[in-house]
Wavefront OBJ file of the C-alpha trace (Angstrom):
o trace
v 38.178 56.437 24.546
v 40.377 53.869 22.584
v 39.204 50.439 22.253
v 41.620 47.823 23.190
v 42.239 47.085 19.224
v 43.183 50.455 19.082
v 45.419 50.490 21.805
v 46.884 47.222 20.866
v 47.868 48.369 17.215
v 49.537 52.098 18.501
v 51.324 49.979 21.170
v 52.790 47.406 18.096
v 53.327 50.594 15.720
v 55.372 52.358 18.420
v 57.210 48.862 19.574
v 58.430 48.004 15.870
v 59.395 51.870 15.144
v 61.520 52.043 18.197
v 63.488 48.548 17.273
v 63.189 48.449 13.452
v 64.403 52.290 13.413
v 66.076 52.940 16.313
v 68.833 53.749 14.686
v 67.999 57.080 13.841
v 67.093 57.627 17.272
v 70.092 57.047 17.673
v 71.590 58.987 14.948
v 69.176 61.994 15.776
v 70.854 61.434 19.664
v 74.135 61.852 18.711
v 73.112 64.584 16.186
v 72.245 66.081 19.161
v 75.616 65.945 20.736
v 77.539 66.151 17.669
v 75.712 69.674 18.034
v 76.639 70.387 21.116
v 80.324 69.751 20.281
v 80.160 72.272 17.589
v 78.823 74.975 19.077
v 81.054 74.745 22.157
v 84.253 74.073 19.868
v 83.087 77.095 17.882
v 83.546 79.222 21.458
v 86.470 77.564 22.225
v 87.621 78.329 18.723
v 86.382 81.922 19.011
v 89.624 83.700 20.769
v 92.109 82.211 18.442
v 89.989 83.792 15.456
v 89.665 87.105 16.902
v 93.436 86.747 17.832
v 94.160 85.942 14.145
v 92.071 88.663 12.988
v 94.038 90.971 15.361
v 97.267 89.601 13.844
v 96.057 90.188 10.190
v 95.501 93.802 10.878
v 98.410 94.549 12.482
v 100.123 93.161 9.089
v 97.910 95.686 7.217
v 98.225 98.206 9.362
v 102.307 98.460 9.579
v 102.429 97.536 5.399
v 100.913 101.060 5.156
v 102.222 102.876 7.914
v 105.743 103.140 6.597
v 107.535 103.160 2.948
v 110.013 100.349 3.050
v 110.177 99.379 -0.404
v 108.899 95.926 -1.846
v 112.126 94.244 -1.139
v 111.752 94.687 2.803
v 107.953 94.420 3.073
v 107.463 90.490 3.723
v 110.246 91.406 6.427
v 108.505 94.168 8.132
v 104.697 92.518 8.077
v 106.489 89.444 9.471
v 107.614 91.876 12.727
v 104.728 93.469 12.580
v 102.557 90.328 13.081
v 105.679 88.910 15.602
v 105.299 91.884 17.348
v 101.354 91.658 18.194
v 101.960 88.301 18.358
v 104.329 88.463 21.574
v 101.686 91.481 23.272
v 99.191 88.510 22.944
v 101.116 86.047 24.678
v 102.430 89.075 27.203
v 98.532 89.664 28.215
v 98.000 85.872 28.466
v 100.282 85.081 30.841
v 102.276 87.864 32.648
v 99.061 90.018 33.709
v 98.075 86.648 35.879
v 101.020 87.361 38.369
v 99.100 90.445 39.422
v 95.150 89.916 39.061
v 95.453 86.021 40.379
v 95.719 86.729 43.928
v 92.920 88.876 43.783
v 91.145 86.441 42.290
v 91.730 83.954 44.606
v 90.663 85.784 47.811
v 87.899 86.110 46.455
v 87.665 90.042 46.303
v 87.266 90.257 42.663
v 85.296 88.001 39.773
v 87.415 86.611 37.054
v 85.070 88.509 34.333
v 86.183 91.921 36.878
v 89.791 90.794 37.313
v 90.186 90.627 33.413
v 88.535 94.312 32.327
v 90.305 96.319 35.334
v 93.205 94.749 34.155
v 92.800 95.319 30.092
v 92.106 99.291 31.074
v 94.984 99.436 33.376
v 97.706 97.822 31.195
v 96.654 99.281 28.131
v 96.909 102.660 29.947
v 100.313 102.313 31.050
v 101.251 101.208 27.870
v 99.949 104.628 26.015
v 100.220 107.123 29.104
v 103.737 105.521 30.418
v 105.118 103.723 27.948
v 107.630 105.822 27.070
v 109.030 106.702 23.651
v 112.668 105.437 23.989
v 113.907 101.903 24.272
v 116.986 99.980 24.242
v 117.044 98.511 21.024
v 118.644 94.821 22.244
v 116.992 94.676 25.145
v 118.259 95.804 28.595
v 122.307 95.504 27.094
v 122.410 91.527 26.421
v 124.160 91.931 23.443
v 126.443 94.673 21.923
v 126.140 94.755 17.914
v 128.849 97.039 16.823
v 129.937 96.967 13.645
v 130.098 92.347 14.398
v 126.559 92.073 12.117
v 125.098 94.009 9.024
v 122.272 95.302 9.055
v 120.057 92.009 7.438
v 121.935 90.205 10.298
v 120.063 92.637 13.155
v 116.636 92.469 11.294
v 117.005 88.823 11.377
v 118.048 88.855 14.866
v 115.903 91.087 16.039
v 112.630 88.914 14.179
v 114.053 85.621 15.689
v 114.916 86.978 18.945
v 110.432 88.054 19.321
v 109.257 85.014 17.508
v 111.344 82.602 19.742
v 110.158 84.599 22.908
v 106.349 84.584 21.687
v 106.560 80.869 21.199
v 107.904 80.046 24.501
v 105.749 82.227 26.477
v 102.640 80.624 24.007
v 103.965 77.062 25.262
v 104.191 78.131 29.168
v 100.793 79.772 28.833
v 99.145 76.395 27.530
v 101.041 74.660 30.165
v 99.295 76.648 32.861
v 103.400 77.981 33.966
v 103.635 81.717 34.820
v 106.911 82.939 33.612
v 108.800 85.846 32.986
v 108.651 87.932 29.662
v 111.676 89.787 29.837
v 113.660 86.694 30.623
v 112.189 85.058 27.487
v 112.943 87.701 25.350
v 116.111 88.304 26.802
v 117.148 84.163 26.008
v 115.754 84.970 22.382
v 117.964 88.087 21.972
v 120.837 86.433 23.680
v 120.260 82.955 21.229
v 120.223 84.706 18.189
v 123.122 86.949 18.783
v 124.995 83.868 19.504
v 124.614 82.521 16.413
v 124.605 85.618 14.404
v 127.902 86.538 15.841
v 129.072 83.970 18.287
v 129.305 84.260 22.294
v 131.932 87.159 21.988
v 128.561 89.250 21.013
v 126.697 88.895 24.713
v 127.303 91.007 27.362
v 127.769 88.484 29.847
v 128.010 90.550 33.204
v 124.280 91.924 32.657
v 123.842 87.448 31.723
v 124.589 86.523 35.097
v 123.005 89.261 37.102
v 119.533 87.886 35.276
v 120.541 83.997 36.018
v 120.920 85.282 39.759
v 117.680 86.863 39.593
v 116.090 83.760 39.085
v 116.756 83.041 42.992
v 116.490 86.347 44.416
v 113.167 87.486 42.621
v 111.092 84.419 44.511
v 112.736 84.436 47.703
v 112.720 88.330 48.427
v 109.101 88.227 47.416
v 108.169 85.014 49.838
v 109.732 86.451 52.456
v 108.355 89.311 52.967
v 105.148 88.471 52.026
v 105.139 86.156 54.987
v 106.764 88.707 56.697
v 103.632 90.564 56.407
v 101.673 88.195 56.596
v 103.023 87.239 60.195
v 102.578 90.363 61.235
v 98.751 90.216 60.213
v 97.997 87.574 61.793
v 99.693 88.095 65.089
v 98.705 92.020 65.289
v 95.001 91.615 64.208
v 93.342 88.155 63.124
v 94.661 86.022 66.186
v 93.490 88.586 69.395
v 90.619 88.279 71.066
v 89.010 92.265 69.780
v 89.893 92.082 65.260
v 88.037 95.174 65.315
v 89.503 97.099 67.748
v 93.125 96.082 66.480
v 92.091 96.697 62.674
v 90.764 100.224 63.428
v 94.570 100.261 64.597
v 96.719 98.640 62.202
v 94.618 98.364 59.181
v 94.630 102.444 58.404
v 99.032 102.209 58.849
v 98.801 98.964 56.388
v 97.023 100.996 53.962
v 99.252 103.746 54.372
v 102.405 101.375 54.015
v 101.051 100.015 50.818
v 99.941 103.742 49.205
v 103.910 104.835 49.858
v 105.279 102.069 48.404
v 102.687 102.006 45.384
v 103.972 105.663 45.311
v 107.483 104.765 45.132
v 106.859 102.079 42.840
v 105.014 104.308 40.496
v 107.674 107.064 40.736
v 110.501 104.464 39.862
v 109.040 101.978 38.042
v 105.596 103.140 36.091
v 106.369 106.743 35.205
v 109.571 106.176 34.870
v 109.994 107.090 31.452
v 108.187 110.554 31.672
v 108.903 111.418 34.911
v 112.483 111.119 36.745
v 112.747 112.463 39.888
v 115.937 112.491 42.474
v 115.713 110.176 45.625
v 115.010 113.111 47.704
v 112.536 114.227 45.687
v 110.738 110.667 45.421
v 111.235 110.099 49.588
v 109.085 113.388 50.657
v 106.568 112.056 48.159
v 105.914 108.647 49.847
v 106.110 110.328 53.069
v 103.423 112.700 52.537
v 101.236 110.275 50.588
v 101.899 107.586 53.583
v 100.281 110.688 56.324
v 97.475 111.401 53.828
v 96.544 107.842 53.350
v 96.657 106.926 56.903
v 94.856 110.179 57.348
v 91.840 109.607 55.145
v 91.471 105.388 56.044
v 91.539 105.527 59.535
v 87.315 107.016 59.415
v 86.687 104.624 56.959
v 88.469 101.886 58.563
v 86.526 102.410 61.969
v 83.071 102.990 59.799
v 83.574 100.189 58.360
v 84.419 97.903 61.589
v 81.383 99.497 63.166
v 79.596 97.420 60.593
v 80.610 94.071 60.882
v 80.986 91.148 63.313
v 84.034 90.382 65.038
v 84.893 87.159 62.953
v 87.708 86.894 60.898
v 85.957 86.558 57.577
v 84.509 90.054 58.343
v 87.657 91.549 59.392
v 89.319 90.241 55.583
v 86.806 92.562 53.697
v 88.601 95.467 55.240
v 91.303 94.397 53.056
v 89.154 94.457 49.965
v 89.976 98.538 48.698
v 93.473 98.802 48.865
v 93.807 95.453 47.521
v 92.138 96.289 44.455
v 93.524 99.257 43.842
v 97.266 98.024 44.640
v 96.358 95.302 42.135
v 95.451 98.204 39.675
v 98.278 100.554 40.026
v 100.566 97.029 39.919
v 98.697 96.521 36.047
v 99.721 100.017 35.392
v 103.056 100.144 35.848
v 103.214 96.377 34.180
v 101.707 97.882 30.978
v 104.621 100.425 31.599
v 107.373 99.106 31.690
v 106.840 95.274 29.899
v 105.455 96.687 26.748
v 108.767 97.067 25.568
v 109.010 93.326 25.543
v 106.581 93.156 22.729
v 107.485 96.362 20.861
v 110.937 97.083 22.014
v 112.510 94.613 19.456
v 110.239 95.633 16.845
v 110.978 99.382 17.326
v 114.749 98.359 17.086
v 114.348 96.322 13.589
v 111.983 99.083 11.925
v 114.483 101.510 12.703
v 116.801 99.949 10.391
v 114.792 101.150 7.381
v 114.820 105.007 7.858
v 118.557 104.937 9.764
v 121.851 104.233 7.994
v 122.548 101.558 10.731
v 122.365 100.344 13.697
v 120.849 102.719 16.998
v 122.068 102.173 20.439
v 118.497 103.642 20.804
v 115.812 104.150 19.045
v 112.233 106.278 19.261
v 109.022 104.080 19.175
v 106.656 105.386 16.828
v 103.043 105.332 18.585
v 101.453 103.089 15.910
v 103.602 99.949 17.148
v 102.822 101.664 20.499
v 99.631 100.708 19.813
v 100.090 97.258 18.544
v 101.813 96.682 22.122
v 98.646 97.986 23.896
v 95.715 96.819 22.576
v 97.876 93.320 22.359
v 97.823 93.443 25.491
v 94.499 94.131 26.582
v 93.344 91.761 23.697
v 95.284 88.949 25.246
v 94.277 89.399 28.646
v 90.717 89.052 27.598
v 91.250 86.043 25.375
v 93.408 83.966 26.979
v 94.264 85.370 30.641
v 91.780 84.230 32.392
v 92.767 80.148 32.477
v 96.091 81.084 34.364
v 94.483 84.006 36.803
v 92.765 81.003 38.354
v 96.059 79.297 38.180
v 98.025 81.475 40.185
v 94.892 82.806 42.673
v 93.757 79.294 43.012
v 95.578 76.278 42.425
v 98.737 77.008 44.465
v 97.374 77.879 48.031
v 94.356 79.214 49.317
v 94.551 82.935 48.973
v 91.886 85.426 51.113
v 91.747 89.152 51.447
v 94.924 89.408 53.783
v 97.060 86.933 51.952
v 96.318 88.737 48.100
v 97.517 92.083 50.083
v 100.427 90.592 51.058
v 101.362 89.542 47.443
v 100.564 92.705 46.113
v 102.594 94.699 48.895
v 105.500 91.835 48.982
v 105.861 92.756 45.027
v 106.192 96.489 45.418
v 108.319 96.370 48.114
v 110.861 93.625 46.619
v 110.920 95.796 43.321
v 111.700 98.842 45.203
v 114.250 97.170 47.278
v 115.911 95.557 44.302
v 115.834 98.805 42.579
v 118.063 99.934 45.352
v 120.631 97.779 45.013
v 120.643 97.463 41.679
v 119.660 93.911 41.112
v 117.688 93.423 38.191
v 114.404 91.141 39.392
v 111.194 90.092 37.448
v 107.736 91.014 38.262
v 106.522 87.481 37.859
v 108.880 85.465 39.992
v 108.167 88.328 43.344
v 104.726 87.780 42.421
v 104.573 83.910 42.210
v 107.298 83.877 44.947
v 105.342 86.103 47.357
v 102.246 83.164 46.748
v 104.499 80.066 47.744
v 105.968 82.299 51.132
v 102.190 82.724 52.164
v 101.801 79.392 51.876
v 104.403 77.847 53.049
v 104.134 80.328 56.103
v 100.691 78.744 56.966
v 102.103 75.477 56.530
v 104.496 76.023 59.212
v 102.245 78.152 61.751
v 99.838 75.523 61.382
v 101.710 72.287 60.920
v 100.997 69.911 64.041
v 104.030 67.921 63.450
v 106.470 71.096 65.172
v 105.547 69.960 68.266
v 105.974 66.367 67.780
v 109.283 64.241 69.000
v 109.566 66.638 72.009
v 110.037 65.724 76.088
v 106.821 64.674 77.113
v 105.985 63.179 73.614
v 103.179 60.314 73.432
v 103.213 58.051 71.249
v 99.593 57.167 69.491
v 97.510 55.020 71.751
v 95.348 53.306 68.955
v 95.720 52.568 65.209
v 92.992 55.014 65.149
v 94.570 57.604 66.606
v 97.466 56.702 64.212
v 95.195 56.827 60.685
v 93.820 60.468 62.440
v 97.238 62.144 63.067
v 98.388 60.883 59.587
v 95.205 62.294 57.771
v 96.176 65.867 59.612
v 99.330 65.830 58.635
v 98.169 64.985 54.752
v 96.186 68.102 55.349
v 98.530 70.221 56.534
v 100.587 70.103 53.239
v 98.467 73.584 52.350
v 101.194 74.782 49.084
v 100.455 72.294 45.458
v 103.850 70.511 45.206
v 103.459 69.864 41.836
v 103.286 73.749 40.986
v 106.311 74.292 43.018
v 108.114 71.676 40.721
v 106.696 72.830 37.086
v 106.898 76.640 37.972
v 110.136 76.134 39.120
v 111.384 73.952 36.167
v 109.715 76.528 33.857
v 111.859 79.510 35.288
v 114.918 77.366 34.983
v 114.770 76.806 31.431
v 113.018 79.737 29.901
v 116.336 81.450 29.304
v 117.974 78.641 27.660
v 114.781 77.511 25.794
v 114.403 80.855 24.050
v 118.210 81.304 23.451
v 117.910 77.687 21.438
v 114.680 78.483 19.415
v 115.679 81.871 18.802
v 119.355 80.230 17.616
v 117.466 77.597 15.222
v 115.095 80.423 13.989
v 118.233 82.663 13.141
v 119.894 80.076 10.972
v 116.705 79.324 9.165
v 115.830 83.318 8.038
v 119.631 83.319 7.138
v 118.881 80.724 4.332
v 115.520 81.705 3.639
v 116.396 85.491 2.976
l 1 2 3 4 5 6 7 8 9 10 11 12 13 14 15 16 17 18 19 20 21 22 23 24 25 26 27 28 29 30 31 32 33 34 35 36 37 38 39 40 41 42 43 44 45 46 47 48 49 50 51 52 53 54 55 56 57 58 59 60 61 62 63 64 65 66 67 68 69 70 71 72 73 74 75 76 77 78 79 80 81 82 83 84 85 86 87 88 89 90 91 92 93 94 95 96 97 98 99 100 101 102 103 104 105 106 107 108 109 110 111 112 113 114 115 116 117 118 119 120 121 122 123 124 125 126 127 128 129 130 131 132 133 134 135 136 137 138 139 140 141 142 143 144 145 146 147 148 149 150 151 152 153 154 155 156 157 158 159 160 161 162 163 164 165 166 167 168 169 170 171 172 173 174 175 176 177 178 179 180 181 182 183 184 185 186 187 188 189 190 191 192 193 194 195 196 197 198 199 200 201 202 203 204 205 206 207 208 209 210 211 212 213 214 215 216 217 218 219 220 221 222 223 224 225 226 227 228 229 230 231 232 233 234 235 236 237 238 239 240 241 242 243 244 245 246 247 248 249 250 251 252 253 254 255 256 257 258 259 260 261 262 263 264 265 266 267 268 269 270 271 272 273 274 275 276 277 278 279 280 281 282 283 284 285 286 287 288 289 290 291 292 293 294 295 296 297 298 299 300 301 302 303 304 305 306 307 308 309 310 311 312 313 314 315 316 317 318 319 320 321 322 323 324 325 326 327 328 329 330 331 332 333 334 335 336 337 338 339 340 341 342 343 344 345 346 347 348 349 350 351 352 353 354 355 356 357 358 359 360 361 362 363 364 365 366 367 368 369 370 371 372 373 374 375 376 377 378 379 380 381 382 383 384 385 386 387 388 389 390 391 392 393 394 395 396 397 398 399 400 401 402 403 404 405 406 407 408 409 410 411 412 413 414 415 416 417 418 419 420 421 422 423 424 425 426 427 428 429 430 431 432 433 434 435 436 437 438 439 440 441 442 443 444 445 446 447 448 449 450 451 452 453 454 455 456 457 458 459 460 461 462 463 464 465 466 467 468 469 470 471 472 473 474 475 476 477 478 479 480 481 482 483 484 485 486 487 488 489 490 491 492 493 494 495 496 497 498 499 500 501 502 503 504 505 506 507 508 509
């Protein structure tokens, strides 16, 4: 035991240390969260290093895998480096269009969303790809014999770095927008000022520009299409399960034939080519053998769960993930050419005496395109996944099918006719048409102002019907107005950049 001396003096010891020296407390406290700071700007810091390292050896990598000469090298590391540099920002941002709904019903994890994905697009890109590209991407501009050769390189290196940058920008201001429309502005920018407007093809111009308003509204309506039909065929009747063993098996056969279609037209498109009759027997028998093979599943799995509607969405879980998949697929595909197309068409320039209407991709830049992808994805992909799954509307089983369906179908349709449409406006398009669809089937205020119409009877009843109606408003306005603005201005924005960046390599090289 202490006698009271004791006590007295440890108490006085401790009393003057924690005045006379509490600044290092202090010091040691924020130490302590200085600390803290580091290490969690160190992992915020992380992806940007590995993307630099990914950069660097994509510079090494094309400096030895073809002779240019030491007068072109700085030129063709630069495109190299571009090159990975615009697969990055591809993965960051375009692969959220089709993983974010499934995010947001909740049927896959983030940490899932992101490695399905990676596998999937990087497949498409190696398996799919293709080995021939348009060298100025989709037509926009016809060279000739207007621009040397120096003046293509430098077009061509302006045209990716002004896409990259824009699609970097929209990615860090949480706006999904389209790739091929960015690099399609930086193409369109740079041949502008390499050769002046004479050089763009300006038919194939506004057939993009009116893209811009059919991609979105195709895709909403048919998503809510869809989803109408959902909700009046199976989640609002009095037996879900008896009208999902039903419907759900010819939904999942609806969605296999048009992922089959999709895949034939769009995914494999560049090794495979079939006719129309050809590609028609093949939906139809893979639309019998899918609603063949789901329809015992479907009624196993009803047998298992409760008649609510929660339960009834996880029958929607399968097909949604896989449509989701095969979607990634053909995305790696077909928008790998985004990243690599341009580059493909500038390293051609060194072994060719001019100028290719075509050229053949080489399977090293091939390979810059995929694991850019992938590599991008998993860096940087997930922040605006739970952008477009989360933040727009409220997204469930059902609804994420709908997207995924809508986007297929819309694609297909516009393939038809000819229209040229982006992936990521259908996608983010099909997302506002669910919501805006719920907004209207559950909006109070439809029935208001009619015969019969009373008026509110107390202020309370007044503050109540107000706070509904504030409710009600189920799609982000704001997201409506910056996606919106975003798509708007991408083309433009990348033409100017790109335009700028032309006339500064002229005077640098």
């Amino acid at each position: 035991m202490l006698s009271d001396f004791e006590i007295s003096f440890w108490y006085m010891m401790k009393h003057n240390y924690l005045t006379q020296s509490g600044r290092y407390i202090n010091d040691l406290l924020r130490l302590n969260v200085d600390g803290q700071n580091v290490i969690v700007n160190r992992a915020s810091l992380l992806p940007f290093l590995i993307a630099a390292a990914f950069l660097c050896a994509v510079g090494i990598y094309g400096s030895i895998s073809l002779d240019v000469g030491n007068e072109n090298i700085i030129i063709f590391v630069a495109a190299a480096i571009i090159g990975g540099y615009m697969a990055l920002n591809i993965g960051a941002n375009d692969v959220a269009n089709n993983m974010g709904p499934a995010v947001g019903g909740k049927v896959l994890s983030v940490a899932a969303a992101v490695l399905i994905a990676a596998i999937c697009e990087s497949a498409g890109a190696l398996l799919a790809g293709g080995d021939v590209v348009q060298t100025v991407a989709k037509g926009i501009i016809n060279p000739a014999d207007d621009i040397s050769v120096d003046e293509f390189r430098n077009l061509m290196l302006s045209a990716l770095l002004a896409a990259a940058l824009w699609v970097n920008l929209a990615t860090f201001l949480n706006a999904p927008v389209s790739t091929t429309h960015s690099i399609v502005g930086g193409v369109m920018g740079a041949g502008i000022a390499a050769a002046g407007f004479g050089l763009v093809n300006w038919i194939t111009m506004s057939k993009i520009a009116a893209s811009w308003v059919i991609s979105p509204v195709f895709g909403g309506l048919i998503a809510a299409l869809l989803l109408f039909f959902i909700q009046v065929k199976i989640v609002n009747v009095s037996d879900r399960r008896q009208a999902a063993r039903k419907w759900v098996p010819i939904l999942i056969a609806l969605m296999a034939s048009a992922f089959a279609a999709y895949m034939a037209l769009k995914g494999l498109k560049k090794i495979w080519k079939p006719s129309s009759m050809e590609v028609a027997g093949y939906c139809s028998a893979v639309f019998f053998a899918a609603w063949v093979l789901s329809k015992p599943y479907i009624a196993k799995k009803a047998e298992e769960i409760s008649n609510k509607k929660k339960d009834i969405y996880t029958l929607f879980n399968l097909p949604l993930i896989i449509g989701v998949s095969l979607l990634c697929f053909a995305h790696g595909a077909n928008d790998v050419a985004n990243a690599v197309g341009p580059l493909a068409a500038l390293v051609s320039t060194f072994s060719d005496t001019g100028i290719a209407a075509e050229v053949t991709i080489p399977f090293w830049i091939m390979i810059i395109g995929a694991i850019g992808l992938a590599l991008g994805l998993l860096l940087f992909g997930p922040k605006l996944i739970i952008t477009v799954g989360e933040k727009i509307t409220r997204l469930n089983a059902p609804r994420a099918y709908c997207v995924a369906l809508a986007s297929a179908i819309t694609v297909l349709i516009a393939t038809a006719l000819g229209l040229p449409v982006s992936s990521t406006h259908i996608a983010i398009g099909a997302i506002f048409g669910i919501g805006f669809l719920r907004e209207y089937l559950e909006n109070p205020d439809k029935k208001r102002l009619k015969p019969g119409h009373m008026l509110n009877q107390t202020s309370l009843d007044a503050f109540k019907n107000v706070n509904i109606r504030l409710r009600r408003k189920l799609v982000r306005r704001k997201f409506v107005l910056t996606i919106g603005a975003a798509w708007v201005i991408t083309v433009p924005a990348s033409a100017m950049l790109a335009g700028m960046l032309f006339f500064t390599l002229q005077l640098l090289v």
